[in-house]
KEKE-3310 file (N, C-alpha, C; in steps of 0.2 Angstrom, whole numbers, plus 5000, padded with zeros to 4 digits):
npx = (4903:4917:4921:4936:4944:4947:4938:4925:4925:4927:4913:4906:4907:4901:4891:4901:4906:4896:4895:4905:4917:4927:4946:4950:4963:4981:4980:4969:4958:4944:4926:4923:4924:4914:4904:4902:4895:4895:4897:4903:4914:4932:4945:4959:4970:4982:4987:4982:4973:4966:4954:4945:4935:4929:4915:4903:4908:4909:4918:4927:4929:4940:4954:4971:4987:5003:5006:4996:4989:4988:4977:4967:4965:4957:4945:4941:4940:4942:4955:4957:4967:4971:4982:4997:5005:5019:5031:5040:5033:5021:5024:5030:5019:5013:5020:5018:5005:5004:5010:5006:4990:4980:4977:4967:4962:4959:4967:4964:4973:4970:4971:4975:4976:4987:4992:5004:5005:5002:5018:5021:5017:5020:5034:5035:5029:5038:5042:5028:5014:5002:4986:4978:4963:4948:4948:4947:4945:4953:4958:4962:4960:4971:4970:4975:4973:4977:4989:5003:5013:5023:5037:5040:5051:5051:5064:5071:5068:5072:5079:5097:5101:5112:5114:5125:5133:5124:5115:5101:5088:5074:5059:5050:5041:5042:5045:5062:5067:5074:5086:5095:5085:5089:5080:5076:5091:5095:5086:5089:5100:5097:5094:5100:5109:5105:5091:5088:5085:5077:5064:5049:5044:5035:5035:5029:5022:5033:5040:5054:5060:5070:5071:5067:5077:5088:5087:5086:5099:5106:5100:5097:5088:5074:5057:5051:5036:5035:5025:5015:5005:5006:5006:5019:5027:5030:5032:5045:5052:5049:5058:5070:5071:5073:5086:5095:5093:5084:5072:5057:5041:5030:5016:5001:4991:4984:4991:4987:4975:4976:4982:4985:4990:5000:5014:5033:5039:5038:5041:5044:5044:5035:5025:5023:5014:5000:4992:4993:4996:5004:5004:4996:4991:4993:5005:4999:4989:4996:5002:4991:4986:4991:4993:4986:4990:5002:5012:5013:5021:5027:5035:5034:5041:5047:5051:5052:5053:5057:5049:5035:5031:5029:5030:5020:5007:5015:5016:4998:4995:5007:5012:5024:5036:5050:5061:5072:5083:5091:5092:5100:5086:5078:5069:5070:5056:5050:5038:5029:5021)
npy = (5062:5070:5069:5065:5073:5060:5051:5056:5057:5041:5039:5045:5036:5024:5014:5004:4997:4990:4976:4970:4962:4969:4975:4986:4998:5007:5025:5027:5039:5044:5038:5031:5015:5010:5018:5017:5006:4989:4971:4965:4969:4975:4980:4985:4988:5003:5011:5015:5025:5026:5017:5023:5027:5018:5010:5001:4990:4972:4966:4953:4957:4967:4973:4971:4976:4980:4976:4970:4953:4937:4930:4941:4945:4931:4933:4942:4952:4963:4978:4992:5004:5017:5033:5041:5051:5049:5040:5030:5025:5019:5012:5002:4995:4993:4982:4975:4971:4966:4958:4946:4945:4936:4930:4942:4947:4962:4978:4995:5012:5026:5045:5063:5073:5083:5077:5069:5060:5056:5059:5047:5037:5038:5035:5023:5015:5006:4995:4991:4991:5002:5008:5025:5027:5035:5050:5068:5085:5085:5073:5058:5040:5026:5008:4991:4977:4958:4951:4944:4936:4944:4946:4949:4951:4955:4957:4966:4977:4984:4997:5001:5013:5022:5025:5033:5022:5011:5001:5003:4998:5002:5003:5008:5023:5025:5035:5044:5034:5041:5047:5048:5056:5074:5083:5071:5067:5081:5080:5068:5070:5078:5068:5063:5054:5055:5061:5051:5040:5026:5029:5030:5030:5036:5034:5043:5043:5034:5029:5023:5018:5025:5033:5027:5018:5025:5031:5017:5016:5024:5022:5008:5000:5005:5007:5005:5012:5009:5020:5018:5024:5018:5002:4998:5006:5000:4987:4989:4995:4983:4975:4982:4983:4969:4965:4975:4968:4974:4975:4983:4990:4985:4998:4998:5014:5028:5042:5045:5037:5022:5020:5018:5020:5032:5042:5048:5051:5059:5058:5062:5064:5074:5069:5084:5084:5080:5070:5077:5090:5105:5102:5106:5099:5085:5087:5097:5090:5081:5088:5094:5086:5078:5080:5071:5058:5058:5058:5066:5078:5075:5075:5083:5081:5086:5088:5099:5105:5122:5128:5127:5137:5132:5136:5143:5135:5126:5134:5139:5125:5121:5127:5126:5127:5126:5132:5119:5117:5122:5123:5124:5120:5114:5112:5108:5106:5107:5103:5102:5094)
npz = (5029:5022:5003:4995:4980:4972:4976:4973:4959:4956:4961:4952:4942:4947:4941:4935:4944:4952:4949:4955:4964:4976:4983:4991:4992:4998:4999:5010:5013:5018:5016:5006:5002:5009:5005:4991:4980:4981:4974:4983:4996:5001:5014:5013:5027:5029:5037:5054:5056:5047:5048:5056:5046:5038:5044:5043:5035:5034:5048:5047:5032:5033:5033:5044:5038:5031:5019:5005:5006:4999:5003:5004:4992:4987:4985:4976:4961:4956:4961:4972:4970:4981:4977:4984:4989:4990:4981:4980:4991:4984:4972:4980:4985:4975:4967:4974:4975:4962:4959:4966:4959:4950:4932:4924:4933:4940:4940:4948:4948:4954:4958:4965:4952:4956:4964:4957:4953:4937:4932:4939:4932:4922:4924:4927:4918:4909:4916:4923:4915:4913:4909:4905:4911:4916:4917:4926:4929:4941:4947:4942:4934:4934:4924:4924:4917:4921:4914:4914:4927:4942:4948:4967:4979:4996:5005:4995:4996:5007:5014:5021:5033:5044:5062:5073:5072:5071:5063:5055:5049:5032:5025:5010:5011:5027:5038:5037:5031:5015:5023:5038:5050:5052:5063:5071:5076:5082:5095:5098:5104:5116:5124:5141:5152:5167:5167:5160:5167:5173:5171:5164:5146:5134:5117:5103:5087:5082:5068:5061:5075:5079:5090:5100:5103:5106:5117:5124:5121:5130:5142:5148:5155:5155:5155:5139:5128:5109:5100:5085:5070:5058:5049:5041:5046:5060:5056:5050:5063:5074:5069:5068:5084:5086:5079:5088:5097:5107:5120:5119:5117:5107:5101:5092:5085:5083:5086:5102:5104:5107:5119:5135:5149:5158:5158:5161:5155:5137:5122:5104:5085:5076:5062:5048:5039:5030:5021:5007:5012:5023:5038:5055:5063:5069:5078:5087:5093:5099:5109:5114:5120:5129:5145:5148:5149:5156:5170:5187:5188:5174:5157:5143:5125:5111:5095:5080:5064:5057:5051:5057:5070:5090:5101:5106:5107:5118:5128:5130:5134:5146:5162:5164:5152:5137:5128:5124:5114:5098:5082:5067:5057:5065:5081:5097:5111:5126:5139:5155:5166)
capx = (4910:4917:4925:4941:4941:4947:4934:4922:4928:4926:4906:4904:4908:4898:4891:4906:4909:4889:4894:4914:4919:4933:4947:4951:4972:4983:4979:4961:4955:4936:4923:4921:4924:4908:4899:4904:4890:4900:4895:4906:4918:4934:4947:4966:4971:4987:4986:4977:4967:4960:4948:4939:4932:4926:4912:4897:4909:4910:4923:4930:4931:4944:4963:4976:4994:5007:5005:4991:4991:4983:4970:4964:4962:4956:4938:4939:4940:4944:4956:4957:4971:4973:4989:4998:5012:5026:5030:5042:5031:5017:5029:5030:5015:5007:5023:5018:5000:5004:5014:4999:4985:4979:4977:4961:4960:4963:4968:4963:4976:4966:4974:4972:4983:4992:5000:5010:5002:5004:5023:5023:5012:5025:5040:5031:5027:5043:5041:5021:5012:4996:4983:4974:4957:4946:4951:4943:4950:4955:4958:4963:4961:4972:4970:4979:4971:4984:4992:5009:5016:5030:5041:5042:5055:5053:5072:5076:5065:5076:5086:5098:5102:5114:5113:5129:5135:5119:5111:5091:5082:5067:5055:5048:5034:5044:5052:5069:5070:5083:5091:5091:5081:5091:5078:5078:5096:5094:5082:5092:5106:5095:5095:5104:5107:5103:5085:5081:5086:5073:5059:5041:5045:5030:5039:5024:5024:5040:5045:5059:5060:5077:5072:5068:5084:5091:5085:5088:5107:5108:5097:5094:5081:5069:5051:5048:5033:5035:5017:5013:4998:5010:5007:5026:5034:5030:5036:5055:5052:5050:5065:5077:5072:5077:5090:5097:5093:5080:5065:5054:5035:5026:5008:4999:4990:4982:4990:4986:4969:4977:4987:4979:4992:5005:5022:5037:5043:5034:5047:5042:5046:5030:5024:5019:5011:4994:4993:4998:4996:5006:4997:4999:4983:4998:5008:4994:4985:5000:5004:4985:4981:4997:4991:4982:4996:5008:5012:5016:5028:5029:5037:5032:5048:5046:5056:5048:5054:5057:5043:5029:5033:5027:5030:5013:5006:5016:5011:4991:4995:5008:5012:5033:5039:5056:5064:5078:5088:5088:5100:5098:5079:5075:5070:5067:5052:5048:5034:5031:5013)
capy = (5062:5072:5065:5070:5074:5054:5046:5061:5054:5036:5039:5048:5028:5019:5009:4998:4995:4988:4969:4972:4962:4974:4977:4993:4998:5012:5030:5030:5043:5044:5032:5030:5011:5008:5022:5014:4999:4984:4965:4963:4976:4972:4986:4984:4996:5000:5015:5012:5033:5025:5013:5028:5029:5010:5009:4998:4985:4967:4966:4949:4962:4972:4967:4975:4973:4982:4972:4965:4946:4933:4930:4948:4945:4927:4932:4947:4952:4968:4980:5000:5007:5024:5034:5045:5058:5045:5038:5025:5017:5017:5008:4997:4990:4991:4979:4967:4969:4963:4948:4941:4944:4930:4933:4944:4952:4972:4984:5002:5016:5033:5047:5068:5077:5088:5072:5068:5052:5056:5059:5043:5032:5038:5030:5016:5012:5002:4993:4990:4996:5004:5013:5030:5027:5041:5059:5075:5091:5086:5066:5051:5035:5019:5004:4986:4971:4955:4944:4940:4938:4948:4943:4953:4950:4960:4960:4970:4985:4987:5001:5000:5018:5020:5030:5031:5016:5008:5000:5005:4996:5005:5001:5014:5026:5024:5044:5043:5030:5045:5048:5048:5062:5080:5084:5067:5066:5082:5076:5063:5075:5079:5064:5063:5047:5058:5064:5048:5036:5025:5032:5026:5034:5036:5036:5042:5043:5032:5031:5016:5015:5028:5037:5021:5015:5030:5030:5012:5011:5027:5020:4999:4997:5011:5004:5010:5011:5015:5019:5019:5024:5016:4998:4996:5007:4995:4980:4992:4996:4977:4971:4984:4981:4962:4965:4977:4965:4979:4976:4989:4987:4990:4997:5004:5019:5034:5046:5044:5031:5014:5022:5019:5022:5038:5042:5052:5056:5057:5059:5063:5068:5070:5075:5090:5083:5074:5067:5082:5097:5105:5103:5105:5093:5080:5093:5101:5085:5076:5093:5098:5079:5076:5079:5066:5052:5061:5058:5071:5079:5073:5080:5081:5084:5086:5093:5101:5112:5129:5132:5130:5137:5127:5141:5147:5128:5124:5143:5139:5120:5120:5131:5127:5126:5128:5129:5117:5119:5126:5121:5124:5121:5112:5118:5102:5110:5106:5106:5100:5094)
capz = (5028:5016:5000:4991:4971:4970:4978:4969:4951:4955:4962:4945:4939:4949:4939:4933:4950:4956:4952:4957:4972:4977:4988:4993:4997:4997:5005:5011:5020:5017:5019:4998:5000:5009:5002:4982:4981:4975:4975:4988:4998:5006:5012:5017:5029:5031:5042:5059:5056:5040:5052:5057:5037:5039:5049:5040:5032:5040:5050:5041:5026:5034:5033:5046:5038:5029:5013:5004:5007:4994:5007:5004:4987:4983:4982:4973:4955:4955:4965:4969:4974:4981:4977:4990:4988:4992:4973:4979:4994:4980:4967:4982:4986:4968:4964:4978:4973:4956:4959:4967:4957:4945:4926:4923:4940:4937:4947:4945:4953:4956:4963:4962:4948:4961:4968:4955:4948:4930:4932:4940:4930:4917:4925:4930:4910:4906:4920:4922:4910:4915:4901:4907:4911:4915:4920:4927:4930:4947:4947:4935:4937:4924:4924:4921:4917:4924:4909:4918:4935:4942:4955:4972:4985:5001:5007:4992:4997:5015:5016:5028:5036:5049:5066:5081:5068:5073:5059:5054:5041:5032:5021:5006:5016:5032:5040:5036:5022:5011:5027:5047:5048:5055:5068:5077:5078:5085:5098:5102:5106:5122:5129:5147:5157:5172:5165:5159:5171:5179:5167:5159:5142:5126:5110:5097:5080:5082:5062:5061:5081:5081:5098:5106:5100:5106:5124:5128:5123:5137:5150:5145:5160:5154:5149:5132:5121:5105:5096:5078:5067:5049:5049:5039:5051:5063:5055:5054:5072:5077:5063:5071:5087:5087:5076:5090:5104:5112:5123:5117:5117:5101:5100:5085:5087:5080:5090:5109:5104:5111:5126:5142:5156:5158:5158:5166:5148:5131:5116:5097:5079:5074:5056:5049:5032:5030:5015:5005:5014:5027:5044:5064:5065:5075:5084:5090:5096:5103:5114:5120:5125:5134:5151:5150:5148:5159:5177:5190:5184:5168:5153:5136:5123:5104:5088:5077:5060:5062:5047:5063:5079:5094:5109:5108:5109:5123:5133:5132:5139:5150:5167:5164:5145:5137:5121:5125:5110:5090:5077:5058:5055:5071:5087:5103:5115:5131:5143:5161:5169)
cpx = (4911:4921:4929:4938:4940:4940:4928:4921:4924:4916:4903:4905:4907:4896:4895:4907:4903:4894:4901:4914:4927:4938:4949:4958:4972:4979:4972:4959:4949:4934:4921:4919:4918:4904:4898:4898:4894:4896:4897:4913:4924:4939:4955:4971:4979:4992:4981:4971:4963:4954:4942:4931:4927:4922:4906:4903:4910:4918:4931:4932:4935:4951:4967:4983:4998:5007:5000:4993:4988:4979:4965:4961:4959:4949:4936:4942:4943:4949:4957:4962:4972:4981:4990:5007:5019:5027:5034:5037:5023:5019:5028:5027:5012:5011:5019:5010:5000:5006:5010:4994:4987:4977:4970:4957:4960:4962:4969:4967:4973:4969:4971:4979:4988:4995:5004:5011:5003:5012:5026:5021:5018:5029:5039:5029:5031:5044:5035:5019:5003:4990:4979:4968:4950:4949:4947:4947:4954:4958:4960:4962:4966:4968:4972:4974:4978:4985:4997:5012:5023:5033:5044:5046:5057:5059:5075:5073:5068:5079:5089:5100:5105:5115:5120:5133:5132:5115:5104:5090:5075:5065:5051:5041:5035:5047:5056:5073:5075:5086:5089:5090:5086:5088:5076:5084:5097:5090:5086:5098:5103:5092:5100:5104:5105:5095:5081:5082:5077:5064:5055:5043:5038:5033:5033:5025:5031:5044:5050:5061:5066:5077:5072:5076:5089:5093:5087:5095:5110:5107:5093:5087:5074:5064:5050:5042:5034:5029:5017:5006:4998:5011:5016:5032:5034:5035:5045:5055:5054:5056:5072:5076:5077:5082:5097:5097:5090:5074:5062:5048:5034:5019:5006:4993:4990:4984:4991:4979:4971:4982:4983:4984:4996:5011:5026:5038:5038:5037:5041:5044:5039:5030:5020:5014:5005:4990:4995:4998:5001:5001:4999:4995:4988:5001:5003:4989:4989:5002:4999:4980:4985:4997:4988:4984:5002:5007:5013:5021:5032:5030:5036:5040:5047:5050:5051:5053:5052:5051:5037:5031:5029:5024:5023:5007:5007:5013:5005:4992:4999:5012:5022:5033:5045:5055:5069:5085:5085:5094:5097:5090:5076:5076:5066:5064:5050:5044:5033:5022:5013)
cpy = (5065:5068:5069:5067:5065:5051:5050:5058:5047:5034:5039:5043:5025:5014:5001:4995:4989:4980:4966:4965:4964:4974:4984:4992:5005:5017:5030:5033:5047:5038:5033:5022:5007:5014:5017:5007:4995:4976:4965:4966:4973:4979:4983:4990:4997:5006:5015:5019:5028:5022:5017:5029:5022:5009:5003:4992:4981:4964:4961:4952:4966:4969:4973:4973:4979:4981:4970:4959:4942:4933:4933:4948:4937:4927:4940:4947:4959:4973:4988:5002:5017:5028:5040:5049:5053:5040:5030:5019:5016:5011:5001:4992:4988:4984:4973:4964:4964:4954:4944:4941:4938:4935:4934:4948:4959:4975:4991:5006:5023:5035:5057:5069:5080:5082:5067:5059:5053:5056:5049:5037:5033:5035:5024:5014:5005:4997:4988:4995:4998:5009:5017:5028:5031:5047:5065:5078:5089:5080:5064:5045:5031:5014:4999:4982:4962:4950:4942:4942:4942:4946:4949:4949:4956:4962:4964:4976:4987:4990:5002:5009:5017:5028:5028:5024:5010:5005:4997:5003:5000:5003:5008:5018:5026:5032:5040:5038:5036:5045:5049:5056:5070:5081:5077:5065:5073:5080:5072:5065:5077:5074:5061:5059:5051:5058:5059:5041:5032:5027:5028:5030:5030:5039:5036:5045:5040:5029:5020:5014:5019:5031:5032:5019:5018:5030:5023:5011:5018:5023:5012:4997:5000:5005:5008:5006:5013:5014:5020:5020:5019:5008:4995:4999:5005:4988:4983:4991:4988:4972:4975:4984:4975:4960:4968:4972:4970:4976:4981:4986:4991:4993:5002:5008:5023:5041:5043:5038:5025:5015:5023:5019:5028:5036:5048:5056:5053:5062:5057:5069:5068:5074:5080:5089:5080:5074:5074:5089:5099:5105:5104:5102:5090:5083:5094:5094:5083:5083:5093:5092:5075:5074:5073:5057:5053:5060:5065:5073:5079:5078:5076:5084:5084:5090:5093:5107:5117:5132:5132:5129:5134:5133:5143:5141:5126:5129:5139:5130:5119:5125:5131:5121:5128:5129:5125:5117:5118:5122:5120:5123:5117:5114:5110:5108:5106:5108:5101:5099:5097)
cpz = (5021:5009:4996:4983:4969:4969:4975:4964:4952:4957:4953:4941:4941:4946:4936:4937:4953:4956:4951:4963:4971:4982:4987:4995:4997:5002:5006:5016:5018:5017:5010:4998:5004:5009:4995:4983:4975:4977:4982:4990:5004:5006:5016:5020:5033:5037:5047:5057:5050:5043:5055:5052:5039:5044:5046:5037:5036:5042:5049:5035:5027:5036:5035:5043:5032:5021:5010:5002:5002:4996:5007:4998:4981:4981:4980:4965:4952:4961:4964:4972:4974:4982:4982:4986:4986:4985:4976:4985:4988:4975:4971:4983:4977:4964:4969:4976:4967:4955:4962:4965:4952:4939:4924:4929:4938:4943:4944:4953:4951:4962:4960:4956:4952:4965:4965:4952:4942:4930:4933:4936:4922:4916:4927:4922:4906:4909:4918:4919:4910:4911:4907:4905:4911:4920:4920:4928:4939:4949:4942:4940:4930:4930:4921:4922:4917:4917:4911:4923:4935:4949:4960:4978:4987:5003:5001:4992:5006:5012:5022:5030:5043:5055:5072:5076:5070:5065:5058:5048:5043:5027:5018:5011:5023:5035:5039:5030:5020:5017:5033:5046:5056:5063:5074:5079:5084:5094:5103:5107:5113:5126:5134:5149:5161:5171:5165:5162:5175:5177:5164:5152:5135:5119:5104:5091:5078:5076:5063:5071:5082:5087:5101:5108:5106:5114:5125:5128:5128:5142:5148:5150:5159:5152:5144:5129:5117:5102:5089:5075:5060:5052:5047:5041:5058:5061:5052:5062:5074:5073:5067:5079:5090:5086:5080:5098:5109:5116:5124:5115:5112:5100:5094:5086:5084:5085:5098:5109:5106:5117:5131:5147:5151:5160:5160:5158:5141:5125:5108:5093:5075:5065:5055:5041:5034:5023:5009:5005:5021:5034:5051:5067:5072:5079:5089:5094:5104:5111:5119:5123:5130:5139:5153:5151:5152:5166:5178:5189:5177:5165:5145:5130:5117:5101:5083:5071:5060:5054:5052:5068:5082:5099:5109:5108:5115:5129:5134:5136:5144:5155:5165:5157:5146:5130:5123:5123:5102:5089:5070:5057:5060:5077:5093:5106:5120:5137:5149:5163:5176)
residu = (UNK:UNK:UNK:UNK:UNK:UNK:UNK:UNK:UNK:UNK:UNK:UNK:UNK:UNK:UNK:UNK:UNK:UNK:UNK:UNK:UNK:UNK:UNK:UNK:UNK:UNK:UNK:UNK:UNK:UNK:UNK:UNK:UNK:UNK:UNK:UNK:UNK:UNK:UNK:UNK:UNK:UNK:UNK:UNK:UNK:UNK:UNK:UNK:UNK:UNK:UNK:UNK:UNK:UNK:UNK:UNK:UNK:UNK:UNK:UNK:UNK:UNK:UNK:UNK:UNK:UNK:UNK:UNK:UNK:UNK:UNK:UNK:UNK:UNK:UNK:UNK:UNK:UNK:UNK:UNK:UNK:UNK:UNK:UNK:UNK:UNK:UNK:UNK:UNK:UNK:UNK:UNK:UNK:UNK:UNK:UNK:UNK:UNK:UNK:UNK:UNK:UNK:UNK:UNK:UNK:UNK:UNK:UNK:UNK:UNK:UNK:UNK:UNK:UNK:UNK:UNK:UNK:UNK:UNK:UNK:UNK:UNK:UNK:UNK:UNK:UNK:UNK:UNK:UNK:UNK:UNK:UNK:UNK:UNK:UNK:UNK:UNK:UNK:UNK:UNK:UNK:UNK:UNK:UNK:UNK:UNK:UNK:UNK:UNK:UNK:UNK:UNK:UNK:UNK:UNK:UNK:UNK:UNK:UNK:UNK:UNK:UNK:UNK:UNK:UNK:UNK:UNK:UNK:UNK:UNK:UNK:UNK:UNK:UNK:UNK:UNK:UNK:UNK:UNK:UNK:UNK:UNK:UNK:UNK:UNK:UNK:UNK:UNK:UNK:UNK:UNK:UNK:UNK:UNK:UNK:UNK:UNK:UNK:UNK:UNK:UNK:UNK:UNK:UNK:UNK:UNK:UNK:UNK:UNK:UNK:UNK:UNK:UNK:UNK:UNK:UNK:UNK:UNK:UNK:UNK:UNK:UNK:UNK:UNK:UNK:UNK:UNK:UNK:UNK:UNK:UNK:UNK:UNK:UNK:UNK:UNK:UNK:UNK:UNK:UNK:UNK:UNK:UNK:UNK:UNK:UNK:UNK:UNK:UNK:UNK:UNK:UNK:UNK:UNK:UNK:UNK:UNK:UNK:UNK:UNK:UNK:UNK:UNK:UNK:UNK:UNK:UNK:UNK:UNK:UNK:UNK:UNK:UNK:UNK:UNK:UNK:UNK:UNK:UNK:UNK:UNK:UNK:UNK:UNK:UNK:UNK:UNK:UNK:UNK:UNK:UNK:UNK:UNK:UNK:UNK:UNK:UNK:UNK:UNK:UNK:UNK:UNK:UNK:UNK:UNK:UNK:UNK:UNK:UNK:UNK:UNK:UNK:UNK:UNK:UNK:UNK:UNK:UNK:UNK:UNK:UNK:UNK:UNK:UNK:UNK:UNK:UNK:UNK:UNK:UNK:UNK:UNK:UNK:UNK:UNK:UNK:UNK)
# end
């Protein structure tokens, strides 16, 4: 497995780490945290793809959730968190981390230069006060050592965001947190009572739950699932579900990985980033493994920004494609099994 510059840096400082017990947060996408030899290795994951990375650790030492809980960290001494593009859901967790550790725990945030960790470690000083620890050309890591608690309360990190005069709670690291996002409103704009009457529909990568949303106040009887890989856009999903009074099944999912039957319709915005590069990794999967989820007849529908075209995706998998409809930087596509 390859490792990025971060997880590179912190090898190059193994030593400090051997009589560590550690948890592991934030973005991990390498298997650093049982390559790194520590007393004792624990990792909190808060994207389902990261489980991939985790193969060797005991399965007790692995924590599914949104948040680090105390639980996660009553026998450890040390924590590592890795930093991701997103400044405010890192803000987020690092505060929720704080307010739990005890005094003399530390927590080290390691991240690359090109994502904007120094900027942010900047405005994060007045606040939390974090001292620069080591640095290479390509990496840094700080470091805090804990002397006083800080108070996190979760309801003050909902944004509420409204769709149809529907209102969407989201949480920092959620699509659409600044705003409902253009390209699913579009999207949604092609949804027909006629079309989708009476329909199995697969809502993946479903974000705060707004297409499900979307679809059940047309057609209320529809089964929906909506899938997620973001443990926290999960816990929006199932907050605005109830909130809405929807029956909508939640599953978490890397993609198509925990989906085992098909469907008439399979609706998504999926993204085009991964961690911080522009990519067509999700596009490209959720299109050329469809068939495989889809009844007869089934149809797959996606929106997509008009910086990567689809049409030439849809053509090599399906016999009958569309464009459905364009508008300002989004283009909805459809294909048929």
């Amino acid at each position: 497995m390859k490792l990025n510059n971060s997880s590179k840096l912190l090898l190059r400082h193994k030593k400090m780490f051997v009589n560590k017990k550690i948890l592991f947060s934030g973005n991990i996408h390498d298997s650093l945290p049982e390559i790194l030899k520590t007393k004792e290795s624990f990792v909190h994951i808060q994207k389902y793809d990261s489980l991939k990375y985790i193969q060797k650790i005991k399965k007790k030492n692995i924590f599914l959730n949104f948040l680090v809980k105390k639980k996660m960290i009553k026998n450890c001494n040390t924590i590592i968190y890795f930093f991701s593009k997103n400044k405010k859901e890192v803000y987020f967790h690092i505060k929720k981390i704080i307010s739990i550790l005890k005094k003399k725990q530390k927590i080290f945030i390691i991240g690359e230069n090109k994502s904007g960790i120094k900027s942010f470690m900047i405005s994060l000083k007045k606040k939390i006060n974090f001292k620069k620890y080591i640095y290479g050309k390509k990496s840094i890591f700080y470091y805090k050592k804990i002397k006083n608690k800080i108070f996190f309360n979760l309801n003050k990190y909902y944004k509420i965001n409204y769709w149809n005069n529907i209102p969407l709670y989201f949480l920092p690291g959620v699509f659409g947190y600044q705003k409902i996002d253009s390209g699913s409103e579009l999207l949604i704009s092609t949804f027909y009572k006629n079309k989708f009457f009476n329909k199995k529909i697969l809502d993946l990568c479903a974000g705060s739950g707004i297409l499900s949303i979307a679809v059940k106040k047309i057609v209320k009887k529809n089964k929906i699932i909506a899938s997620e890989n973001c443990f926290t856009a999960l816990k929006c999903c199932k907050k605005n579900f109830l909130l809405n009074n929807l029956k909508i099944l939640l599953k978490i999912s890397d993609i198509y990985s925990n989906i085992k039957e098909r469907f008439n319709i399979i609706i998504s915005n999926p993204p085009i980033h991964k961690n911080f590069k522009k990519t067509t990794f999700f596009i490209k999967k959720i299109i050329f493994e469809s068939k495989l989820y889809l009844k007869k007849n089934g149809e797959l529908r996606i929106v997509v920004n008009n910086s990567i075209p689809c049409l030439k995706y849809f053509k090599k998998n399906f016999k009958k494609y569309n464009i459905l409809k364009k508008k300002n930087n989004f283009t909805v596509y459809q294909g048929w099994k």
